[in-house]
C-alpha angles and dihedrals in degrees: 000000000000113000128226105282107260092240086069093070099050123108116249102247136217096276129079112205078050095063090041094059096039084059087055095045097057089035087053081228100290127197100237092056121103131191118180121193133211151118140264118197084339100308121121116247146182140205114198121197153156117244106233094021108080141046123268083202097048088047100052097041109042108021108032106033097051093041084050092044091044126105133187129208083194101034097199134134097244086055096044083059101040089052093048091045100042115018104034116057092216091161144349095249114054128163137147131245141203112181137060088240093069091042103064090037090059105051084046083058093058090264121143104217105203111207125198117201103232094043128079086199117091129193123222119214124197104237101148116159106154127150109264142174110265121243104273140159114287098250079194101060103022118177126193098220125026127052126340089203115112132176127271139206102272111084103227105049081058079059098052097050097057090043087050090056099039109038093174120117090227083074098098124181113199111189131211135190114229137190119033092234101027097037087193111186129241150188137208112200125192142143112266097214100038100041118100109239091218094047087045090045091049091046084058102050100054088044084062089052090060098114098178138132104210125038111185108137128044081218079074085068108045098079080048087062100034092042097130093065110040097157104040109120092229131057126226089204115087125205119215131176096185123090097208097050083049090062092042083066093035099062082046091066099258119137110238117215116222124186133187106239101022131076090202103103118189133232126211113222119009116184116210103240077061085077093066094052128089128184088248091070084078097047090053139074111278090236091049087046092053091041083050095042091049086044086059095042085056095047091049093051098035084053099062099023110040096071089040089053089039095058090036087053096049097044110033112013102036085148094063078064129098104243097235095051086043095051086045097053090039082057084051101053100039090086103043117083105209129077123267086248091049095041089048080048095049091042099044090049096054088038081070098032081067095047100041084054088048090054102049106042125069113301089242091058101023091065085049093056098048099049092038089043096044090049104036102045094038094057089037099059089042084052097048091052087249094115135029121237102236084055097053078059106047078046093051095041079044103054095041084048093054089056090051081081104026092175094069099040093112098060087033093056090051098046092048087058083047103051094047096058079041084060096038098068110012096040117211085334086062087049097051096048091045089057089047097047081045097049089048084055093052089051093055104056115104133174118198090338088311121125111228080216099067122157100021108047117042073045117235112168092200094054097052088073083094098037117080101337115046119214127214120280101246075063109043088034098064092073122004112227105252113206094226089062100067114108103270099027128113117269122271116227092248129077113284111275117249118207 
């Protein structure tokens, strides 16, 4: 793996047009660097930026009208910087830097870096003034009641909207720095008096594992912090683009992930009963919520189990069958030439094939695709004797099914494939022992000492009232349920918590 070039460790030195050319040399000079200088009360200055990545507006007003305005009784450079660090409010971020490292980072953060010649001590001014994606509602995790705000790609406006929403001096944001060539910046947020030490300390150490060059996306970090169990189906990291269900898991003592060019913010953990909530749950009626929550639990098992059971039925087990449905999906399969297994595989493949179009051309013609594709190649291969008719419906009751808990679509697409073959040759016996082999996965799986089962399994009957049934909220108001505090998990800070 290349290493940091050696120039980005070197102290930035007395003398000004040293430090200048230093800064070229490690940009190679680059276009979009650029370097202005002046003087302020007869000492030589400079103001080094990024084109594109600062405001015109921020920099006249509040960086080269009060340095043209400023004079100075001692005009030294100690004094220039202590009156631009202390006495002038240039920007709201303000720092100093002493290598040639920072400095570069900076100014490709939309900082503006201002050298003296005379000091080997530079400030950073927050100037930024990029193009970004305006705040808009999540199309991935839409809600019916709460807040229509998501995060979007700059760092710090996904800050402010989880400050905006917890004002209490326990919210703590820790950054680090990711990726030895894109040093992307990041934040783990969590709540002081309700995270677990130990969780916070393991989340630490796998993000220090992370060996990578580039870190674009917070889906490169995930396989760093689930790194025990690289082969489980499920995942015990959430992913999350709303800022108010962020705080929900916050003020439960997750930690919450948050990465400079990605709305995508990670929780840790993220139990699996977690996938059949939705912020709505809390907005509704605790009876609606349980009916809605049950409704999601049947979906998940009827989408990778129903063409498994389906092929295992048909094969092995016709007399479990009506007769008349029997006698109906024997007629359906007299004319096609090919197996049930091998019918439920074919249709299922191209059944992705189509999505997978959907999803990558443009939304206009991808939604064409999906709907003309669905309907003519379905009729066309019943009509062609390739499929039978009863598969194109468990398919069908299948596909809408899997979109009822988006967040799991990608294990539940492999296990259907699974379970059918399950089916296929080992009939409803397969398909038990595939459940089994699948719920001892599921156990297993554990994220910084936390079991992804809780609280189900390890079993706490205090901690189910958020589970599948939600109670009301002068109950389940009286003592949020902290993750640490789960049988099996690490320890929270605080007492234990007594029901």
């Amino acid at each position: 793996m290349p290493q940091s070039p050696p120039e980005e460790n070197l102290a930035l030195t007395l003398s000004l047009q040293e430090n200048l050319a230093a800064i070229r040399n490690l940009s190679g000079s680059t276009a979009d660097l650029v370097i202005r200088e002046f003087e302020v009360s007869g000492l030589s200055a400079a103001l080094v930026l990024c084109e594109g990545m600062f405001s015109l507006v921020a920099l006249g007003q509040n960086v080269l009208a009060p340095l043209a305005s400023l004079q100075l009784e001692k005009p030294t450079p100690r004094h220039l910087l202590e009156a631009v660090h202390r006495q002038m409010l240039l920007a709201v971020d303000q720092g100093e830097v002493s290598t040639l490292g920072e400095v570069y980072r900076f100014i490709m953060s939309g900082f503006g870096v201002l050298l003296v010649d005379g000091s080997a001590i530079g400030i950073r001014l927050a100037l930024q003034g990029f193009s970004f994606r305006s705040v808009s509602e999540p199309s991935g995790e839409v809600n019916l009641r709460g807040s229509r705000e998501g995060f979007t790609e700059p760092l710090r406006i996904n800050m402010s909207m989880i400050r905006r929403r917890i004002k209490s001096p326990s919210l703590k944001f820790e950054m680090l720095t990711l990726g030895s060539q894109s040093k992307t910046d990041a934040f783990l947020v969590y709540m002081q008096d309700a995270v677990s030490l130990r969780l916070l300390e393991q989340i630490k150490k796998d993000l220090k594992q992370v060996k990578l060059e580039q870190v674009l996306d917070t889906g490169y970090l995930q396989p760093f912090l689930e790194r025990r169990h690289p082969f489980s189906f499920f995942s015990g990291i959430g992913t999350t683009e709303r800022p108010d269900t962020a705080c929900a898991k916050i003020s439960e003592g997750r930690v919450v992930l948050l990465l400079d060019g990605t709305p995508m913010a990670l929780v840790i953990p993220c139990l699996f009963s977690e996938h059949f909530q939705s912020f709505d749950d809390y907005a509704l009626r605790p009876y609606y919520a349980l009916f809605i929550r049950c409704l999601k639990y049947l979906s998940f098992f009827m989408t990778i189990l129903l063409p498994g059971s389906y092929v295992a039925v048909g094969t092995f087990h016709p007399q479990l069958l009506p007769r008349e449905l029997l006698y109906n999906i024997t007629a359906s399969m007299q004319p096609t030439p090919f197996s049930l297994m091998t019918e439920a595989i074919l249709i299922h493949f191209f059944y992705e094939v189509m999505r997978e179009a959907g999803l990558r051309l443009p939304r206009p013609v991808g939604h064409a695709v999906s709907i003309a594709g669905g309907l003519v190649i379905g009729d066309v291969a019943v009509k062609a004797g390739l499929i039978g008719t009863p598969l194109v419906l468990v398919v069908a009751l299948t596909a809408i099914s899997a979109f009822v808990v988006p967040t799991l679509y990608e294990p539940v697409t492999v296990l259907r494939f699974l379970f059918i073959l399950a089916g296929g040759f080992w009939g409803l016996f397969g398909i038990g022992l595939g459940f089994a082999l699948v719920l001892c996965n599921l156990c297993a799986l554990t994220v910084a000492q936390t079991p992804i089962t809780a609280p189900g399994s390890p079993l706490r009957l205090y901690s189910l009232r958020d589970m599948l049934y939600r109670q009301s909220w002068p109950k389940l108001g009286r003592r949020v349920m902290e993750v640490g505090r789960v049988p099996g998990a690490a320890a929270p800070n605080s007492k234990e918590e007594q029901p």
